[in-house]
C-alpha positions as CSV (number, residue, x, y, z in Angstrom):
1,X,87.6,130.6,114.4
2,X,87.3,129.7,110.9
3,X,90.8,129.9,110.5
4,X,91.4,126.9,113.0
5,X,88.9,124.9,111.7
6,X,90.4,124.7,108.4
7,X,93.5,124.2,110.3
8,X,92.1,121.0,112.6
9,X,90.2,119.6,109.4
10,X,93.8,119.6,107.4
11,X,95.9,117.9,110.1
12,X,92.7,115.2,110.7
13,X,93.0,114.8,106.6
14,X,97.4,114.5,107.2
15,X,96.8,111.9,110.0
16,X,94.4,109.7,108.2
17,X,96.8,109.2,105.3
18,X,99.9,108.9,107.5
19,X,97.8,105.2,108.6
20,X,96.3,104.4,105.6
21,X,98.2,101.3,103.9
22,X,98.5,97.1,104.3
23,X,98.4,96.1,107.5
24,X,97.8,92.8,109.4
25,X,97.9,91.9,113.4
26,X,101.0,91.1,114.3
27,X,102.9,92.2,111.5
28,X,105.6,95.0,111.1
29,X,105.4,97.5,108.6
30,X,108.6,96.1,107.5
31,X,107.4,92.5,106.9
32,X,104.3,94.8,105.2
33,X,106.2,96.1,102.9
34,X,108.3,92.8,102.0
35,X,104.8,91.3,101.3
36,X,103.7,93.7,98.5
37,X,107.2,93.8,97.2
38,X,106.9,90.4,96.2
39,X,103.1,90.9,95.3
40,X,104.8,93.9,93.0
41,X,107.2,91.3,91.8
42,X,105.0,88.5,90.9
43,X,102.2,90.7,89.0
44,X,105.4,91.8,87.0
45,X,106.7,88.4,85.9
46,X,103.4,87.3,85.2
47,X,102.3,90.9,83.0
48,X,98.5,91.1,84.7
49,X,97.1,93.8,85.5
50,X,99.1,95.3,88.9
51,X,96.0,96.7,90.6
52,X,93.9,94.2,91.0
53,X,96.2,91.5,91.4
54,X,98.4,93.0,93.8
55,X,95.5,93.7,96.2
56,X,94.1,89.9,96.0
57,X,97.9,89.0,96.5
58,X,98.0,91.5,99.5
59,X,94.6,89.8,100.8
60,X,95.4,86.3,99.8
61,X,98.2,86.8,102.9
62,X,95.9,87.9,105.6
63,X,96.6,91.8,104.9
64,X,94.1,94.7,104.9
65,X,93.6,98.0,102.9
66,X,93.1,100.8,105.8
């Protein structure tokens, strides 16, 4: 009994990261990833901090952290 807990509490915590990422109605996870390539690329030319920048970039564009 324990056992399969463990087991059902591991694949919930796999399956929540398998989603987790940018994401924006309508949008394909390839045009995602297109969007914070260029996010990447910008906060590289312009030497600012990656994190924060990146994410207002991300959310500038219409796109969510979930």
């Amino acid at each position: 009994m324990k056992r399969n807990v463990v087991l059902i509490g591991f694949l919930l915590l796999l399956s929540a990261c398998a989603v987790a990422g940018w994401h924006k109605q309508g949008v394909s996870d390839y045009e995602a990833e297109n969007a914070l390539a260029q996010c990447e690329y910008e906060a590289g030319i312009n030497h600012v901090d990656r994190g924060d920048f990146i994410s207002n970039c991300m959310k500038r564009q219409g796109f969510r952290w979930y």
